[in-house]
N, C-alpha and C positions, 0 to 999 in steps of 0.2 A: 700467599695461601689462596687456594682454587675456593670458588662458594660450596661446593661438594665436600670439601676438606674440613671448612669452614663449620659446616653442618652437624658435620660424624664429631667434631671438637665439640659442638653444642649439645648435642644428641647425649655423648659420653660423662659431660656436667650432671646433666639433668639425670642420667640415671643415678650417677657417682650420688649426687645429693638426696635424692629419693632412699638410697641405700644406707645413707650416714643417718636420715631422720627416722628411716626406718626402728634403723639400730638406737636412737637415742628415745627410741619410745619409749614409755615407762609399763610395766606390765600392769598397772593399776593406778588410775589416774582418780579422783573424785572433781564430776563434772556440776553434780547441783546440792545443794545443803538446802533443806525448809528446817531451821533450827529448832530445838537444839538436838547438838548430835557432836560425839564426843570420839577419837581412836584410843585405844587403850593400846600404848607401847613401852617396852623397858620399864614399867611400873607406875607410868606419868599417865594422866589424861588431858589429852590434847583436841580441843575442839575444831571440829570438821570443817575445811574454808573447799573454796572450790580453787583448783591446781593442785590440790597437794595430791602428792606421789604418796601410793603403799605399799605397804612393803610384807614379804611371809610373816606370817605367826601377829600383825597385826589384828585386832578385835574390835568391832567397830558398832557404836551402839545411836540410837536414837533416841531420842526423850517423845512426851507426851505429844500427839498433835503433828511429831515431826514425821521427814520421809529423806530416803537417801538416793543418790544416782550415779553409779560407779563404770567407766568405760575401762573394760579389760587392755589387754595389749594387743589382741587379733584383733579388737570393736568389736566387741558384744558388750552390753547394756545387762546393768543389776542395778536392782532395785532393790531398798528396802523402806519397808513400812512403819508405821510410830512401831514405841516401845519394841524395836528390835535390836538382833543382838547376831552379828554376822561374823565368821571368824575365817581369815587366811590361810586356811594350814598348808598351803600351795600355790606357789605362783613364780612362773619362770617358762622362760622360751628357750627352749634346749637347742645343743648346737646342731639337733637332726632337724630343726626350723618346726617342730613342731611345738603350739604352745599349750600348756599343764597348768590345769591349776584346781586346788580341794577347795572347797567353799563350804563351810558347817553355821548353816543357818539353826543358831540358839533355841532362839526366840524371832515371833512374830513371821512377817510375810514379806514374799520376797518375788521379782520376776528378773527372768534371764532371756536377753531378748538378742537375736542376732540377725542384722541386716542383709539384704538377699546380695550386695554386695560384697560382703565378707564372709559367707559359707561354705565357699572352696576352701580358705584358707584351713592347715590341717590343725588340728586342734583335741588335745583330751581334759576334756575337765568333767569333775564328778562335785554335784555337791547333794551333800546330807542335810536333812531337813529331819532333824533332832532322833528320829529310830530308824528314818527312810532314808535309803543312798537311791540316788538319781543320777545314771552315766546320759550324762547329754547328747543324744542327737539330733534335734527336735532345733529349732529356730524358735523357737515362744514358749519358756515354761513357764506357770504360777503355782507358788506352794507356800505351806503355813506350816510353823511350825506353834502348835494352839497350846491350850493348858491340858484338853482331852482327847484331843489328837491329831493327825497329822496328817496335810492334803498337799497332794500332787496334782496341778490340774496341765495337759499339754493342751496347748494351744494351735501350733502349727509344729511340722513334722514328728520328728520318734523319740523315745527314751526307754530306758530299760532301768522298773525300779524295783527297790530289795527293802524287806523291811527283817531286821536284823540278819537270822537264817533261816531264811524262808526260800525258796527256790526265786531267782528274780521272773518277772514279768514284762516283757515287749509291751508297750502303751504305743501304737503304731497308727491307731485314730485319733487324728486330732480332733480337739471339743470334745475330749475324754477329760475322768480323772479316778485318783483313788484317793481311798482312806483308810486310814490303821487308826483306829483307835486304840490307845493306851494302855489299853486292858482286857483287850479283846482283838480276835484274828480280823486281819483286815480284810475290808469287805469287797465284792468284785469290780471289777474298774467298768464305769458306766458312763453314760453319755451327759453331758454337762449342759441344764438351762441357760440360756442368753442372758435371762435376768441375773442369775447365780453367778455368771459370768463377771458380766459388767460391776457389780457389786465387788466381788472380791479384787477385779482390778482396779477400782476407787482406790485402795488400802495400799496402792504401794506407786501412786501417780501423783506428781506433782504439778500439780494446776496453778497457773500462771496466775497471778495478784493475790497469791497468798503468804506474800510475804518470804519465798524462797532466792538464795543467792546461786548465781550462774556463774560459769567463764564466759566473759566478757563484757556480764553486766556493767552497764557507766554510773547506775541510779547508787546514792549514800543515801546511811542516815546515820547524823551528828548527834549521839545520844546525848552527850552533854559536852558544853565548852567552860573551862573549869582554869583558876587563875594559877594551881603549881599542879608541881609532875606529880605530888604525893597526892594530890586530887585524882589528877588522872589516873594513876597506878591503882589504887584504890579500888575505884568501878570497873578498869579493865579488869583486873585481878577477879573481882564478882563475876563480870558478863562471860570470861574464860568460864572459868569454872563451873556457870550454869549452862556450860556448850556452846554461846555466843563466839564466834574468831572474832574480836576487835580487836582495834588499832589504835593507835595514837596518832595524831598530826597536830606538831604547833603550827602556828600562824599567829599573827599582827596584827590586834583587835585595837586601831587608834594609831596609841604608844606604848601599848604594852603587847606581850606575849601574854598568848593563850595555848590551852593544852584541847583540838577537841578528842574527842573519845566518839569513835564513828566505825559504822560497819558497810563495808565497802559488798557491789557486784550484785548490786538486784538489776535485772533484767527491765524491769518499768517502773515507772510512777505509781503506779497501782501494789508492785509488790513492795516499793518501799513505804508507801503509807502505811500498806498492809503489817510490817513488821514493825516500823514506829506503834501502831497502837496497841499491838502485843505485847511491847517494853515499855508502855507508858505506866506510872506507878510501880513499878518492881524493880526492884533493886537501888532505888533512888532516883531513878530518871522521871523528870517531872515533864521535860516541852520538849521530847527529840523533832529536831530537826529536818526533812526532808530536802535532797538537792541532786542535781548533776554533777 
């Protein structure tokens, strides 16, 4: 075999595998948790870990405090913010390679963010922000879906928003936004303060040493090391339930078996203390542990 031969052999791997990983990408991946934060699927509630695959008609909510960060299947970036409530009604890369997807923001505040390397890719996704539909063509949207009404802000490029049936509107300046309030015709789309800006994207960023879990994070915390599995099951059962993803791991305390009860994939030492002292006192955990 000639090194030219050799090459096109090498050459046709690499595409071959680019094209299999391609294809085994998930259309909705969950990349960061700052707990707690919960999917609602087939009737169950299932707390939010970072790797897990979603899937259409999943609902996906946040607790008090918390924030979410979801990588679509083309890489675009969603965001949501405490007490939200964000819903799949679509998602799927169809066989014209184009990828679809509905996103119905509830509740609370959301951004959709898409990197200057993945903007060719073709793409239709539309999402509703509680009375407002927003078709995305814009690389940076931020929008709220509030108790009195409801904000569109673009940040970089365009979008075309509609609030019920109202003729839609091109938002084609960026560091714009609109508002519909609730009860009253929405108002015209106008140019957006820096301060007003920064502010409302506090609400859906998750800031490092606050205790949020990542893919790839190495940092635990070992909320308690407990002598049977009915111990353990116990406070996993609780920590589930209040949105916590724990885990179980025995180990070999001496000569005996232990059960710990531990939450794996914070990013640093800062966000695991950070979340150790969120769960200290609640729920029973009294000394969680911090480790690599």
């Amino acid at each position: 075999m000639t090194i030219k031969t050799l090459s096109l052999c090498f050459a046709g791997a690499a595409l071959l595998a680019s094209q299999l990983a391609a294809a085994a990408m998930p259309n909705a991946v969950v990349e960061a948790v700052q707990m707690p934060a919960w999917v609602e699927r087939g009737g169950a509630s299932i707390p939010l870990a970072p790797g897990m695959e979603l899937q259409r008609a999943d609902q996906l909510r946040t607790g008090a405090n918390a924030k979410l960060l979801l990588k679509l299947g083309e890489g675009s970036l969603v965001k949501l913010g405490e007490s939200g409530m964000l819903r799949l009604d679509r998602l799927a890369d169809g066989n014209d390679k184009v990828f679809t997807a509905a996103l119905n923001v509830l509740q609370g505040a959301f951004r959709f963010t898409t990197t200057a390397l993945k903007i060719q890719r073709r793409r239709n996704i539309n999402i509703t922000i509680a009375t407002v539909t927003a078709g995305i063509r814009g690389t940076d949207v931020w929008g709220k879906a509030a108790a009195d009404r409801d904000i569109v802000c673009l940040i970089e490029g365009r979008i075309e928003v509609q609030c019920g049936q109202d003729q839609p509107i091109l938002m084609a300046q960026p560091m714009s936004f609109y508002i519909a309030p609730r009860n009253a015709p929405p108002l015209p789309v106008a140019p957006v303060d820096p301060e007003q800006l920064r502010q409302w994207a506090a609400e859906t960023e998750i800031e490092s040493g606050q205790g949020a879990v990542r893919r790839g994070g190495r940092w635990k915390v070992v909320v308690a090391s407990v002598d049977t599995q009915e111990e353990a099951l116990k406070l996993y059962d609780a920590l589930r339930a209040a949105g916590y993803a724990a885990g179980i791991r025995p180990a070999i305390a001496g000569e005996k078996r232990i059960y710990n009860v531990r939450l794996t994939h914070l990013r640093s030492k800062a966000d695991a203390e950070a979340l150790a002292g969120a769960l200290r006192g609640k729920m029973g955990v009294a000394e969680p542990k911090v480790s690599l």
